[in-house]
NUPA-899412 format. One line per 5 residues: their letters; for each residue z, x, y of N, C-alpha, C. Coordinates in steps of 0.001 Angstrom, whole numbers, plus 524288, in hexadecimal, padded with zeros to 5 digits. Each point is the difference from the previous one (the first is absolute). Layout:
NUPA-899412
A	Z/X/Y/Z/X/Y/Z/X/Y | ... $
end
This chain:
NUPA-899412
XXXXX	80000/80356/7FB4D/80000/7FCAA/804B3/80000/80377/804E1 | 7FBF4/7FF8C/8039F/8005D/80267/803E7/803D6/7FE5F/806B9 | 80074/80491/80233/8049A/7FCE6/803B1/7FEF7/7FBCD/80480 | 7FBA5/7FB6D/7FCA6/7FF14/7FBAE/80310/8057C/7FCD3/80478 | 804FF/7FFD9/7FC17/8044D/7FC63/8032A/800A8/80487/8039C $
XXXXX	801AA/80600/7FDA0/80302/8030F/80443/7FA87/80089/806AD | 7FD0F/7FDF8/7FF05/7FBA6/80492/80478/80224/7F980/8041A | 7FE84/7FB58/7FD70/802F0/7FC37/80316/8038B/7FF73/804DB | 80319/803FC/7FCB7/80610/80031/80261/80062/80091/805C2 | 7FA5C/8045B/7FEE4/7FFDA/80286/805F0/7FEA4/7FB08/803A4 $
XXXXX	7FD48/7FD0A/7FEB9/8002F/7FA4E/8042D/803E1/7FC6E/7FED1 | 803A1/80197/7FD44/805CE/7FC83/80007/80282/80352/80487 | 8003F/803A0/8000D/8031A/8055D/80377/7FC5E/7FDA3/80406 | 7FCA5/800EC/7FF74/7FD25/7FDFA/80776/8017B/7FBB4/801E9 | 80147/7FB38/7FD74/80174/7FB7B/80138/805D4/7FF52/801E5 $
XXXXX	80335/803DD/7FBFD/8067D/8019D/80104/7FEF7/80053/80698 | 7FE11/804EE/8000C/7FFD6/8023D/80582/7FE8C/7FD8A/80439 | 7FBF5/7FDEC/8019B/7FC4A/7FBF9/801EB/80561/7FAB8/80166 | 80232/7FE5B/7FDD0/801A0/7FCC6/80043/80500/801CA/801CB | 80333/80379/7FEF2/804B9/802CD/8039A/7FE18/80187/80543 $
XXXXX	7FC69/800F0/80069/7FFD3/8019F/80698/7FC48/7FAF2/802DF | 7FD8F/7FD87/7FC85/7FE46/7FA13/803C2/805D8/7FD29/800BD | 803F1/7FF8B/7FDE2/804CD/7FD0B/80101/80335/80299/804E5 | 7FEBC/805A1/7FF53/8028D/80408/80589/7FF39/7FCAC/804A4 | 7F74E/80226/7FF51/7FDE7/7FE1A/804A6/80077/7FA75/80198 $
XXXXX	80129/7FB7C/7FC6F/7FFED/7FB62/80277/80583/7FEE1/80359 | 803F4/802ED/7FC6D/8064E/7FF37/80261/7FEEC/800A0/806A3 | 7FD4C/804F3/7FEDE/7FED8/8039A/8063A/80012/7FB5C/80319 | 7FA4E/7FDEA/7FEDE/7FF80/7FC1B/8033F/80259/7FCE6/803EC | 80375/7FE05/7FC00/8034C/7FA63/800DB/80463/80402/803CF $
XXXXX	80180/80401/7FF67/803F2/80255/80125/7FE54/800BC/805E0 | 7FC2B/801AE/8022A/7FCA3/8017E/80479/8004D/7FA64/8033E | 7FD49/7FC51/7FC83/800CA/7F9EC/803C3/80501/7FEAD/80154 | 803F5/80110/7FCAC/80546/7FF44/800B6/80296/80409/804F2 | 7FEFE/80332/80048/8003B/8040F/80338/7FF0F/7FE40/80601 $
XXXXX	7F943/7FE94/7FFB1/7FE1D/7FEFF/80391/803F6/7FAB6/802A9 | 8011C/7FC13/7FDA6/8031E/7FC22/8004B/8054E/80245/8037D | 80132/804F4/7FC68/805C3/80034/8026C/7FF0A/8031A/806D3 | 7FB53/80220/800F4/7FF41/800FC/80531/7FF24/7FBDA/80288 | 7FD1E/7FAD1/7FE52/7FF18/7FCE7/803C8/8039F/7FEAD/802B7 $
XXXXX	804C2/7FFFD/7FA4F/805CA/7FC80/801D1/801A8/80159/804BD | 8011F/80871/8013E/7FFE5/80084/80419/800B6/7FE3E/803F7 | 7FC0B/7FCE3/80105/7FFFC/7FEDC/80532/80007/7FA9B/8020E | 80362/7FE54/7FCCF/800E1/7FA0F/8016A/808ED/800CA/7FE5E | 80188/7FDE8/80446/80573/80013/80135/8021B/7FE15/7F8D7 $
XXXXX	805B3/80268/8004F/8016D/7FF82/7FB0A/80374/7FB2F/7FF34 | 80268/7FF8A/80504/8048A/7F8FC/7FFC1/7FD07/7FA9E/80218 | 7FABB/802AE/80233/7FEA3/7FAAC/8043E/7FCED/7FBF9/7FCB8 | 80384/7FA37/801EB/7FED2/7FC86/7FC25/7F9CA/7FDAC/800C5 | 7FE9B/8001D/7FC90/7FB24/7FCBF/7FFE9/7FEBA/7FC8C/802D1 $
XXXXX	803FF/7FCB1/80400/7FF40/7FB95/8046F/7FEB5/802E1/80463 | 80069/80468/7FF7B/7FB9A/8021F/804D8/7FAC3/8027D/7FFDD | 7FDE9/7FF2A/7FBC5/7FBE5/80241/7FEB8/7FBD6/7FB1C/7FE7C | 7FC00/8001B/805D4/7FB54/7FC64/7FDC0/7FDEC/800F9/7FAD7 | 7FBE6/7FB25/7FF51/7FDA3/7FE3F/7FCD5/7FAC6/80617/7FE79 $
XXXXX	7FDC7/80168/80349/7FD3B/802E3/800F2/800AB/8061C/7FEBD | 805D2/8000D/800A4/80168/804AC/7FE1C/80320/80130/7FA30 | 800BB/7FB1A/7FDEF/7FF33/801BE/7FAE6/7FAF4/7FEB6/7FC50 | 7FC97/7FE5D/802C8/7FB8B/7FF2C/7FE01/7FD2C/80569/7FFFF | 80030/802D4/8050B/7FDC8/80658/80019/8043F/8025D/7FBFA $
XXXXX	804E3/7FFF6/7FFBC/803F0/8028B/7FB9E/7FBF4/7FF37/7F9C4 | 7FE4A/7FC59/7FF74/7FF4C/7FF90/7FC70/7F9CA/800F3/7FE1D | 7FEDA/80021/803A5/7FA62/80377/7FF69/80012/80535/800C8 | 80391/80222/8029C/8011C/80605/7FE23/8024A/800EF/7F9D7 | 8040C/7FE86/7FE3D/80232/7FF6C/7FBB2/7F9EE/80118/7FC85 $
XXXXX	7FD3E/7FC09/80121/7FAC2/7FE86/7FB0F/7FBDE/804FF/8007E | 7FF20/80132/8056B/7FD5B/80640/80152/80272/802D5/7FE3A | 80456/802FA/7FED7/802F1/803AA/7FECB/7FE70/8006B/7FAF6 | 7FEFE/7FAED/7FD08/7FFB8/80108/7F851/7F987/7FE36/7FFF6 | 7FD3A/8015D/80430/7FAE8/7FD33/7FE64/7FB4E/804D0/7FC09 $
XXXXX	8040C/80370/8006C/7FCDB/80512/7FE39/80101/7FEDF/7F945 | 80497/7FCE4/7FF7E/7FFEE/80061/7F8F2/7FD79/7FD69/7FDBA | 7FD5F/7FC5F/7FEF9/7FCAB/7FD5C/7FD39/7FA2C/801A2/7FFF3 | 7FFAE/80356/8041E/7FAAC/803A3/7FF40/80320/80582/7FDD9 | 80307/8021B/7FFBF/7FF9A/803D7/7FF82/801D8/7FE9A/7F943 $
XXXXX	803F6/7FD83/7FD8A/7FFFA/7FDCB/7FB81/7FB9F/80029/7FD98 | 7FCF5/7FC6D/801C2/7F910/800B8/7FD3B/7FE48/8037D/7FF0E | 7FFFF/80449/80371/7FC98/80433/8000C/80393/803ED/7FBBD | 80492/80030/80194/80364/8031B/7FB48/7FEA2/7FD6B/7F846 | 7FFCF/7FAA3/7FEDD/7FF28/7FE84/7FC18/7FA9D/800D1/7FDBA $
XXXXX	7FAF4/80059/80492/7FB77/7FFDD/7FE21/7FF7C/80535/7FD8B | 802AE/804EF/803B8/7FE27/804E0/7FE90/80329/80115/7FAEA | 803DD/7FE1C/7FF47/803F1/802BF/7FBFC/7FE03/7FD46/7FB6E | 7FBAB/7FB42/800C0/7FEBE/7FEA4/7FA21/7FA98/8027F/7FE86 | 7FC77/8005D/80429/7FCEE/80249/7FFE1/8022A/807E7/7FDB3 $
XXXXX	80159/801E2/80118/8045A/80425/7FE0C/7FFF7/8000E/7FB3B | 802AF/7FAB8/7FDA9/80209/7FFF3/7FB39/7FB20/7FFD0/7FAF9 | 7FCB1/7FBF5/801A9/7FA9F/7FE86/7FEE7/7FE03/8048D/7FDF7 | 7FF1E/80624/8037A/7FE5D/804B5/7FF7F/8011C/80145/7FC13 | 8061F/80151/80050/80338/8016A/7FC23/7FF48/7FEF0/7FB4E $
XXXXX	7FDF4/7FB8F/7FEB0/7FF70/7FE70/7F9F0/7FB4F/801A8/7FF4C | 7FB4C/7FD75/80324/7FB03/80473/7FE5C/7FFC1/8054D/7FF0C | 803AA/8024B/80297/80159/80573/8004E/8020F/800DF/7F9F4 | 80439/7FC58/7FEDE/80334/8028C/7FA54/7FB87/7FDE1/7FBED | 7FD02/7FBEE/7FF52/7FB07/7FEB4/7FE66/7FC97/80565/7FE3D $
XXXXX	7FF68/80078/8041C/7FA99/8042F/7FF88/801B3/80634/7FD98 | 80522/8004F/801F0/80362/80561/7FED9/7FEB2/80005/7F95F | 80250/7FB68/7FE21/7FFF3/7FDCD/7FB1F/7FC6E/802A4/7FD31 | 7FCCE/7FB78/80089/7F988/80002/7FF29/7FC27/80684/7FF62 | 80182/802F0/804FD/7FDD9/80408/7FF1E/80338/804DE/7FB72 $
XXXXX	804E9/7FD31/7FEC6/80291/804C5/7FCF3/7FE9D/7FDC7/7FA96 | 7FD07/7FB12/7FEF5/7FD19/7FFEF/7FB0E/7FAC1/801D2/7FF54 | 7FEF1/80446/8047B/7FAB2/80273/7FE9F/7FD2F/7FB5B/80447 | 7FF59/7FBBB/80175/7FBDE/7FED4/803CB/7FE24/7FFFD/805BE | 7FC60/7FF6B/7FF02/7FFBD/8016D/805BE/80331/7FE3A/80663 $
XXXXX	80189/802FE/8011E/802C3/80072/80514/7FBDD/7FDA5/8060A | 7FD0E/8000A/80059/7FC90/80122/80433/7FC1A/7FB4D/7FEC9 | 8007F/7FD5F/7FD8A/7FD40/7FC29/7FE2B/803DB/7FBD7/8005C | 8047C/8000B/7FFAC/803BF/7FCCC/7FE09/80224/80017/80596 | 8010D/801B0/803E2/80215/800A5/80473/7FB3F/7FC24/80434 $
XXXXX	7FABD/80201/7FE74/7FC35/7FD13/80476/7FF6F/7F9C4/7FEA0 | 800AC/7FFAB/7FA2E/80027/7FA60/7FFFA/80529/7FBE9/80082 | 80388/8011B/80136/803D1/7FE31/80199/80452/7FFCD/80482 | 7FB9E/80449/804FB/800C3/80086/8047F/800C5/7FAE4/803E1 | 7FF56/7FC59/7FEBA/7FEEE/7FC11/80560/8029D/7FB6C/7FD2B $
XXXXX	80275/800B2/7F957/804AB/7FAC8/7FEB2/8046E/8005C/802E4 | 8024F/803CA/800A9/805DB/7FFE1/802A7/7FF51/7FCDA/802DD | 7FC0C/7FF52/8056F/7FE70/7FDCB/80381/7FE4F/7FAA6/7FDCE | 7FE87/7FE9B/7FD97/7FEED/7FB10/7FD08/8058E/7FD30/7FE6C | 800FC/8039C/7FDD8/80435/7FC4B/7FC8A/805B8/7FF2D/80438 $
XXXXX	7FFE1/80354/804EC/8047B/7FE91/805F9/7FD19/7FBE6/80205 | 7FAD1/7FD93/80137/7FE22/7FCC6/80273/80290/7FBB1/7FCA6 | 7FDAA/8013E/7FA89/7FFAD/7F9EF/7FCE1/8067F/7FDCE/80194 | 80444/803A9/7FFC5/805D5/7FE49/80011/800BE/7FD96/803A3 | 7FF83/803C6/805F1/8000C/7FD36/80617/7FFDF/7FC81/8008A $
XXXXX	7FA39/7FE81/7FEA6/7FC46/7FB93/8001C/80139/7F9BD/7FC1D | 80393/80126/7FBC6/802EA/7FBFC/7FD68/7FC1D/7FF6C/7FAF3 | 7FCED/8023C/7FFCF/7FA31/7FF85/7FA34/80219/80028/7FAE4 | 80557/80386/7FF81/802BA/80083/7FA9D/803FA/7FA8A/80001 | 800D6/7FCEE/8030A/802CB/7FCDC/7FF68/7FE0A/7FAA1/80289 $
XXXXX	804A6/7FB3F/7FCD9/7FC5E/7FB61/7FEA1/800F9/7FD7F/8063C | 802BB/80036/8028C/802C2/7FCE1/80570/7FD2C/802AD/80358 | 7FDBA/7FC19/80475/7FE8A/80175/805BF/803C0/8043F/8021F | 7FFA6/80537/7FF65/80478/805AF/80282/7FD85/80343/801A0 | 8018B/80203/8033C/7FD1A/8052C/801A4/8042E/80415/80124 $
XXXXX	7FE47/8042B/801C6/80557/80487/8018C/8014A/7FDEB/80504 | 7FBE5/7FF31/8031D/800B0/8000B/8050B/8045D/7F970/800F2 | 7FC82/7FC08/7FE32/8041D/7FB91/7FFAF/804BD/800AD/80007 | 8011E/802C3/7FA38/80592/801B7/7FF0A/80365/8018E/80365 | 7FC91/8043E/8047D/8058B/80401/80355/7FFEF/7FB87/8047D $
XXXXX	7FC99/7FDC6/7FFAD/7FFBA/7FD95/807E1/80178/7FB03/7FF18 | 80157/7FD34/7FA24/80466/7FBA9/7FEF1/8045D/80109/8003A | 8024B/804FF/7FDC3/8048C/802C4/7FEE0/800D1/8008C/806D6 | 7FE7D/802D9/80367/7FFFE/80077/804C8/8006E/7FA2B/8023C | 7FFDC/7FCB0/7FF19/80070/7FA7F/80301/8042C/7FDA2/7FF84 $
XXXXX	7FFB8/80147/7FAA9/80842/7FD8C/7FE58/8030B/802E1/801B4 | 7FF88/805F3/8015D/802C0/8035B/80313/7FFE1/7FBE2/8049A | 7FDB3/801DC/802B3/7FFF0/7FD41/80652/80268/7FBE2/80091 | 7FEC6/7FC58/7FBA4/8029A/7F9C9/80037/80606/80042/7FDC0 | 802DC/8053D/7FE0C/804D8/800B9/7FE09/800F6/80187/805C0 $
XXXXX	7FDDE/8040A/80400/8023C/801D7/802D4/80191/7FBC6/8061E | 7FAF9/7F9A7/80099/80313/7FD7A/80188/802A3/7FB9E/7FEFA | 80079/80033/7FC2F/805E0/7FE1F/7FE6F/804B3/80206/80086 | 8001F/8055E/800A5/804A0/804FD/801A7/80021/7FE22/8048C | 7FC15/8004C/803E9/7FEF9/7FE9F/80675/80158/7FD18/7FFB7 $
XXXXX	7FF03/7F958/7FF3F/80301/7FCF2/802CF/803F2/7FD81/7FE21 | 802AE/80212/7FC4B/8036A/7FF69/7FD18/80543/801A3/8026E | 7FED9/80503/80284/8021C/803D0/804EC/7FFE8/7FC3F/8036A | 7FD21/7FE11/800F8/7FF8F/7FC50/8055F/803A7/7FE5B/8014F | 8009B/7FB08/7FA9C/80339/7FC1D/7FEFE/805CB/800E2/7FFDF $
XXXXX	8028C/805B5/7FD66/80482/80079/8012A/7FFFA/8028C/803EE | 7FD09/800B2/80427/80174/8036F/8050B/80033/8051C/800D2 | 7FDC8/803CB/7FBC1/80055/805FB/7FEF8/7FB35/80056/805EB | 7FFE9/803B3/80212/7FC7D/80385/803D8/7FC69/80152/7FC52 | 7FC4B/80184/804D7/7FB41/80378/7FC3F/80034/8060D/7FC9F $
XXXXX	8041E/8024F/80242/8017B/802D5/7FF35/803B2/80089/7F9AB | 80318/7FB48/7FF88/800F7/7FF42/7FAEB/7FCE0/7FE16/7FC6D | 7FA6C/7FB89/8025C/7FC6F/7FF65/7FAE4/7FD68/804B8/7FDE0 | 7FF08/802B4/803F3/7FC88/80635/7FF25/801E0/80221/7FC48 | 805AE/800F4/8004E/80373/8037D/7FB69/7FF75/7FE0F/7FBA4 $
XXXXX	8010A/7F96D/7FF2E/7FED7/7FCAC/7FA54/7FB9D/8010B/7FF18 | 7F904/7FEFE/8040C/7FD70/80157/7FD80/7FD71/805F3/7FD2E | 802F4/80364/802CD/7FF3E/805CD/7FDBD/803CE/80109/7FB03 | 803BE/7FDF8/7FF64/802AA/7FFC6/7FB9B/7FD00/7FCB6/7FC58 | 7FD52/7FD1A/80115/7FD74/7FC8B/7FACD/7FAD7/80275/7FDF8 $
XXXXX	7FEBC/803F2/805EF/7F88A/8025A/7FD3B/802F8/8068D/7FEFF | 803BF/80177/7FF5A/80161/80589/7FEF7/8003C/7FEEE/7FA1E | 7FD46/8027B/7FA83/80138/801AB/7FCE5/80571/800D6/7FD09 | 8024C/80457/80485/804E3/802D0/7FEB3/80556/7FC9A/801C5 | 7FED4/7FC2D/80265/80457/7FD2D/80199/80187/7FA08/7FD6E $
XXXXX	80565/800BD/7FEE1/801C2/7FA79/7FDDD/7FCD9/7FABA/80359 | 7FEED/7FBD5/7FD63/7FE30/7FB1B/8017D/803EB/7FEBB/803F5 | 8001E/7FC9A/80372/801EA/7FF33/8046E/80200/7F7B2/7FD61 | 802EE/7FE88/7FD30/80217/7FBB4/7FC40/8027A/7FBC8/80356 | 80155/8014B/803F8/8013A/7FBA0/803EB/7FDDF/7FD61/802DF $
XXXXX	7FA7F/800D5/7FF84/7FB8A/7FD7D/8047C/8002F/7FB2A/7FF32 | 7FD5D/7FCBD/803D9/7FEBA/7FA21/7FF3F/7FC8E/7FE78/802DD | 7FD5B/7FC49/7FD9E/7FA7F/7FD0C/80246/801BF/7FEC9/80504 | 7FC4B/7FC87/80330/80021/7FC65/8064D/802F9/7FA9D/7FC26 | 800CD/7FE75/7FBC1/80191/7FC51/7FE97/80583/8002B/7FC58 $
XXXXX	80135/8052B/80133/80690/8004F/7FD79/7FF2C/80363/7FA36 | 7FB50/7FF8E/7FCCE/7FF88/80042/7FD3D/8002B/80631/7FC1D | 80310/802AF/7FD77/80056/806B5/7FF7D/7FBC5/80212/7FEB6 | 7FE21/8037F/802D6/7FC39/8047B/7FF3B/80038/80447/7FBF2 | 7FD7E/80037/7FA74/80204/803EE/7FC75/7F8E2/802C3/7FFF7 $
XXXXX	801BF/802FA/80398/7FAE1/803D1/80080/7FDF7/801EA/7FB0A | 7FB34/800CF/7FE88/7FE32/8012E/7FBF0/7FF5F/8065E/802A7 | 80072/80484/7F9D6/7FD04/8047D/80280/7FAB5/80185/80025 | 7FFF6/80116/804E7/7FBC1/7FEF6/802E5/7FB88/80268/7FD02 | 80029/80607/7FDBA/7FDAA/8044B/7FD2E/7FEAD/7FD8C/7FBE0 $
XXXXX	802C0/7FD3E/7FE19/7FF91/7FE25/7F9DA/7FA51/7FF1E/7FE15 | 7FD4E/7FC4D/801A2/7FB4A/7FE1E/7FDAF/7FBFA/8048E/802C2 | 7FF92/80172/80320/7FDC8/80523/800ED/7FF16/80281/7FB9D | 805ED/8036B/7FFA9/80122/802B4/7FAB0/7FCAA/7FF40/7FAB8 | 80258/7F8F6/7FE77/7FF18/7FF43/7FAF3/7F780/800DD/80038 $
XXXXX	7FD9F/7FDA8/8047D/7FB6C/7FFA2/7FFC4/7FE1D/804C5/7FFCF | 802BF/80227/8038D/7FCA1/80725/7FFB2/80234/80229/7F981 | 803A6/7FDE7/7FC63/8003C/80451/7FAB7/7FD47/7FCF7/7FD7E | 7FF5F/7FAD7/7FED2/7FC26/7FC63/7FC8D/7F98A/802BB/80175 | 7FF65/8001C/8037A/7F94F/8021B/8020F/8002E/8056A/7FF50 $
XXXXX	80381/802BC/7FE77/7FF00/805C1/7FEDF/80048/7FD7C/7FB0C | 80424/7FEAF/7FC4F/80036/7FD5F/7FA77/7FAAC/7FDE0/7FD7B | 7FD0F/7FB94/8031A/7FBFF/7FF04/7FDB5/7FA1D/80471/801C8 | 80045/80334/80337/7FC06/802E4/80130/7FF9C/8042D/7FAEC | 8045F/801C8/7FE55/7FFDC/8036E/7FB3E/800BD/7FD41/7FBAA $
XXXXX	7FFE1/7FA4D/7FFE7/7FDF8/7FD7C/7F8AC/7FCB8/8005D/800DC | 7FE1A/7FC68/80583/7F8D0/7FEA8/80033/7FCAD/8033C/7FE67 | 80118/80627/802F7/7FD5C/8053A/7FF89/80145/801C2/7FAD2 | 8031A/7FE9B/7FCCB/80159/80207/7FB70/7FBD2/7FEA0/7FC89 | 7FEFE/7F9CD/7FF4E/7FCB5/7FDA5/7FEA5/7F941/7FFBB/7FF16 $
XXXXX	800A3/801B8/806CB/7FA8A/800F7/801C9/7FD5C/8054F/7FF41 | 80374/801E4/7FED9/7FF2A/806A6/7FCB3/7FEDB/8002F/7FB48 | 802C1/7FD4A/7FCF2/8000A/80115/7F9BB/7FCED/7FB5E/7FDBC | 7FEA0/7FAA8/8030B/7FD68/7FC08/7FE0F/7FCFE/80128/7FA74 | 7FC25/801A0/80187/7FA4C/8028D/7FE5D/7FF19/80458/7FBFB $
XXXXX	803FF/801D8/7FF20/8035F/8045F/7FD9F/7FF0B/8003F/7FB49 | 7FCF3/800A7/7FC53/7FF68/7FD8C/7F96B/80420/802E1/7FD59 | 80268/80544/8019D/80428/801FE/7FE2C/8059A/7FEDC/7FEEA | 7FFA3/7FA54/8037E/804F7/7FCC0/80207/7FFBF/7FC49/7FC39 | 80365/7FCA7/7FE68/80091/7FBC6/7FAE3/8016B/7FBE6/804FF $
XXXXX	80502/7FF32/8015F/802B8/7FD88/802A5/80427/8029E/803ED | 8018C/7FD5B/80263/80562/801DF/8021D/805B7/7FF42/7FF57 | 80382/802D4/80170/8060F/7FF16/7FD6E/8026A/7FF13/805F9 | 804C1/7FC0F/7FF7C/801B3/7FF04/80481/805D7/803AD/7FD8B | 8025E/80297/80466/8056B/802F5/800E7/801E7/7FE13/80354 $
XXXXX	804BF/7FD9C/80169/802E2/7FDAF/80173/80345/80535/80264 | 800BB/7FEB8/80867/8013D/8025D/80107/80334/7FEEE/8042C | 80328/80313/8037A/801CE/7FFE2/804E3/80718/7FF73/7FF96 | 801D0/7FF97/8047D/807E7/800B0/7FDDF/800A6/7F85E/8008C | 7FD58/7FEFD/7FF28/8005F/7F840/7FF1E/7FD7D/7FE5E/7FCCB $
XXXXX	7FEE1/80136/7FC8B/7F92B/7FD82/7FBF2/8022F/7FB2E/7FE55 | 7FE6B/7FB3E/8018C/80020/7FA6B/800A0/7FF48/7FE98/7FAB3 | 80171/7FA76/7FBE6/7FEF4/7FF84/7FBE7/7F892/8001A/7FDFC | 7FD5A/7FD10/8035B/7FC36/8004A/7FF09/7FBE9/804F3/80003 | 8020C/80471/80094/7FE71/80605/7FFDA/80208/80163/7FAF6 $
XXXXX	806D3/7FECD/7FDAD/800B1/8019F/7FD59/7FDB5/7FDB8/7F97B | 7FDC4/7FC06/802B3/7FBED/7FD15/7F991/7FC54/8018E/80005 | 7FE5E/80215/804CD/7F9D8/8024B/7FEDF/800D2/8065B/7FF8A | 804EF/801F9/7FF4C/7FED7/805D1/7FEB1/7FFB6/801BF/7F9EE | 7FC4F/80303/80180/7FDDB/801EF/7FAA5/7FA9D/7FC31/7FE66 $
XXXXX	7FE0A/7FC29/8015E/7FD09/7FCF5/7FF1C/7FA6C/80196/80206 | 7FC93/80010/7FAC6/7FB26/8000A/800C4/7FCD9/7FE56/804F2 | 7FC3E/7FF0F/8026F/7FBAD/7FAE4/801ED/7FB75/803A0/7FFE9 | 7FCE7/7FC3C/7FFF8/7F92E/800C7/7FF44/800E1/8009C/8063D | 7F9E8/8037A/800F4/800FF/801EB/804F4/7FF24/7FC00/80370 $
XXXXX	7FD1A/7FB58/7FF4B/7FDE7/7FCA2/80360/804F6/7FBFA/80123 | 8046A/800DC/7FC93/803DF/7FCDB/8023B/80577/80249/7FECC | 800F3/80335/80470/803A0/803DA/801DF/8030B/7FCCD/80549 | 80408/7FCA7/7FD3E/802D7/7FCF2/80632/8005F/8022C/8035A | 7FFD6/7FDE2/8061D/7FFB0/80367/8040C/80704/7FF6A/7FF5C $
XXXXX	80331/806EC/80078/804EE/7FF88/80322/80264/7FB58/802EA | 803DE/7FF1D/7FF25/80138/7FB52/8050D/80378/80493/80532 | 800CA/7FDC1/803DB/8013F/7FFF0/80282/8063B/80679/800FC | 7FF51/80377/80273/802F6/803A7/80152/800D2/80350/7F838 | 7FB70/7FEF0/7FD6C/7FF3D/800D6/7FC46/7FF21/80684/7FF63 $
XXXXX	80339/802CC/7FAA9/7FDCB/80586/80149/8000E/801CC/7FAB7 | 7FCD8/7FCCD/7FBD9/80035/80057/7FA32/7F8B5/804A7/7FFFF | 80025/80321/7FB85/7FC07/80358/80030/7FC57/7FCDC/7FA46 | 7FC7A/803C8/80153/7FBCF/7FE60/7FADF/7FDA5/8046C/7FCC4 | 7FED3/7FF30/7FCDD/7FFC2/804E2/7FAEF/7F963/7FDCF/7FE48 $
XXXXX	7FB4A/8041C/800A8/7FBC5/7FF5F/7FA29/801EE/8015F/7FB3E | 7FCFD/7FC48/7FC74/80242/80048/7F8F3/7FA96/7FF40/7FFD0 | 7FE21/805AE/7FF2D/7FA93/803FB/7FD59/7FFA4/7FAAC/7FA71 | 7FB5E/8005F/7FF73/7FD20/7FEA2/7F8F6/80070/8039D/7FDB3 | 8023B/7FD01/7FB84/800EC/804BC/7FAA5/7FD91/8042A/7FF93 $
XXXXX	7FB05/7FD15/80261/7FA4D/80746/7FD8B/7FEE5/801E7/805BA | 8039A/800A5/8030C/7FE41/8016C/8052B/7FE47/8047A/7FF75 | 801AA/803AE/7FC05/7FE95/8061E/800A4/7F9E8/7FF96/7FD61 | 7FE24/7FBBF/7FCB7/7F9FE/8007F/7FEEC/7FB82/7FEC3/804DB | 802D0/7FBDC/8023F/7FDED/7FC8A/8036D/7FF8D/803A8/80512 $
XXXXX	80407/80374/8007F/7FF70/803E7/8045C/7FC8A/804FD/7FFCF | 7FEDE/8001D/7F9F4/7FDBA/8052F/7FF11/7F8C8/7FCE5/7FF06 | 7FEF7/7FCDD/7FF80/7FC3C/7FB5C/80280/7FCF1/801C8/8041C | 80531/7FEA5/804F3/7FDF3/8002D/80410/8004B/80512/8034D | 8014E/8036D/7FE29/7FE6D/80601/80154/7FBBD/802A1/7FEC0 $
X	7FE1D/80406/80219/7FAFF/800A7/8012E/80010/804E0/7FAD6 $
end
C-alpha cells in the first residue's frame, strides 16, 4: 500500500493551520470595531442624561457606531474567499505530490488541474454545492444586519432607561469586542432583557465550514476520476465529533456520494486504492 492516507495529511495540516489563523484574523476584526466604538465613546460626556441630547444626535451616534465596523463584512469575505481558495491548492498540491511519487507524470498532472481550485471556491460562494437559495456574500451582509438590528436594540433600550450616549457606546463596544464578557443587563425600548448574542460567532462558524467544505469538495474533485481509487473512507474528527460523524467513521462511500460535512465540521477523508491498484498503475505508466 502506498502512502495514499499519509500524503493527505498534508492538506489536513493545511486546513489545521488555515483555520487557526482565519479565527485570529476574524477576532482582529471585531476587536478593531470594538475599539473604534470605544473612541467614539470619547467624546460624548460620561453622566449626561439622554434628555439632553436631540433626536439627531443619536441618530449621527449611531451611524458612526455602524462606520466604525463597516470594514468587517468586506473584509470577512475577502479573508474566507482566500483561505479556501488556499486550502483548495493544498489538496491539489497533496494530489499531485501523490500522484507523481507513483512514477506519473508531474507536469501533466499540474496543467490540468490548474484552474479547479478556482472552480470549485466559485461553485461554494456562489451556493451550487448546496440545495437552498445561499451565497457567501448573503451570508456575511445578513449576519451584518442582525448585528446592526442587535445594536439598536442596545440604543434604544439605553434610551429608555436613561443611560447617556456615552454609556450606550460602552454596552455597545462591550457587545462587538470578542474578548469581553456580554453586557446581561440590557433591555429593549419595551422593558424587555437584551441577551446579546456573540457577535463573532456565525462569522467564525461560516468562515471554518467554507474552509471545511472547500477541502472535501477539492478532495473529491481531485481523486473523482482516479481509477486507482475504489471509494472513500470517512475519519471522524475534531475535539467535539458529534454522533452523526461518529457512525460514519470508518465507513466506506462511493465517491459520488460522499456527505457534505455539516456545519463547523472538521472530520478528514481517506482513498481506499482497488485491490489491483499496483497492476492497474503499472497499466498506466509509460
Amino acid at each position: 500500500m502506498p502512502a495514499e492516507p499519509l500524503i493527505f495529511r498534508d492538506a489536513e495540516k493545511a486546513r489545521n493551520t488555515i483555520t487557526l489563523q482565519q479565527r485570529r484574523d476574524i477576532k482582529r476584526l471585531y476587536a478593531e470595531w470594538a475599539a473604534g466604538i470605544g473612541i467614539l465613546a470619547a467624546f460624548y460626556p460620561i453622566s449626561n442624561s439622554n434628555e439632553n441630547v436631540s433626536e439627531w444626535q443619536f441618530r449621527d451616534f449611531i451611524k458612526n457606531v455602524f462606520s466604525a465596523g463597516e470594514h468587517v463584512p468586506v473584509a470577512v469575505e475577502g479573508i474566507v474567499t482566500k483561505n479556501m481558495l488556499t486550502m483548495s491548492e493544498a489538496v491539489f498540491s497533496a494530489n499531485t505530490k501523490w500522484l507523481t511519487s507513483l512514477g506519473l507524470d508531474n507536469t501533466a498532472l499540474s496543467a490540468s488541474t490548474s484552474s479547479i481550485p478556482n472552480d470549485v471556491v466559485q461553485r461554494l460562494i456562489t451556493g451550487q454545492y448546496y440545495e437552498q437559495d445561499w451565497s457567501l456574500s448573503k451570508s456575511i451582509w445578513g449576519d451584518n444586519a442582525e448585528t446592526h438590528k442587535q445594536i439598536l436594540e442596545i440604543v434604544e433600550g439605553g434610551r429608555v432607561q436613561g443611560k447617556s450616549i456615552y454609556e450606550i457606546s460602552k454596552d455597545i463596544e462591550r457587545y462587538v469586542n470578542p474578548d469581553k464578557v456580554r453586557p446581561w443587563n440590557l433591555r429593549d425600548q419595551t422593558g424587555r432583557k437584551i441577551y446579546p448574542r456573540d457577535v463573532e460567532y456565525n462569522s467564525q462558524r461560516l468562515a471554518r465550514t467554507l474552509v471545511q467544505h472547500s477541502y472535501q469538495q477539492s478532495f473529491i474533485e481531485a481523486t473523482k476520476d482516479n481509477d486507482l481509487i475504489e471509494d472513500y473512507i470517512w475519519i471522524a474528527n475534531g475535539p467535539r465529533v458529534c454522533p452523526i460523524c461518529i457512525d460514519r467513521d470508518g465507513k466506506h462511500f462511493p465517491k459520488d456520494e460522499l456527505p457534505l460535512d455539516h456545519p463547523n465540521g472538521m472530520c478528514v477523508f481517506v482513498p481506499n486504492l482497488v485491490k489491483n491498484w499496483k497492476q492497474q498503475l503499472a497499466d498506466m505508466l509509460p
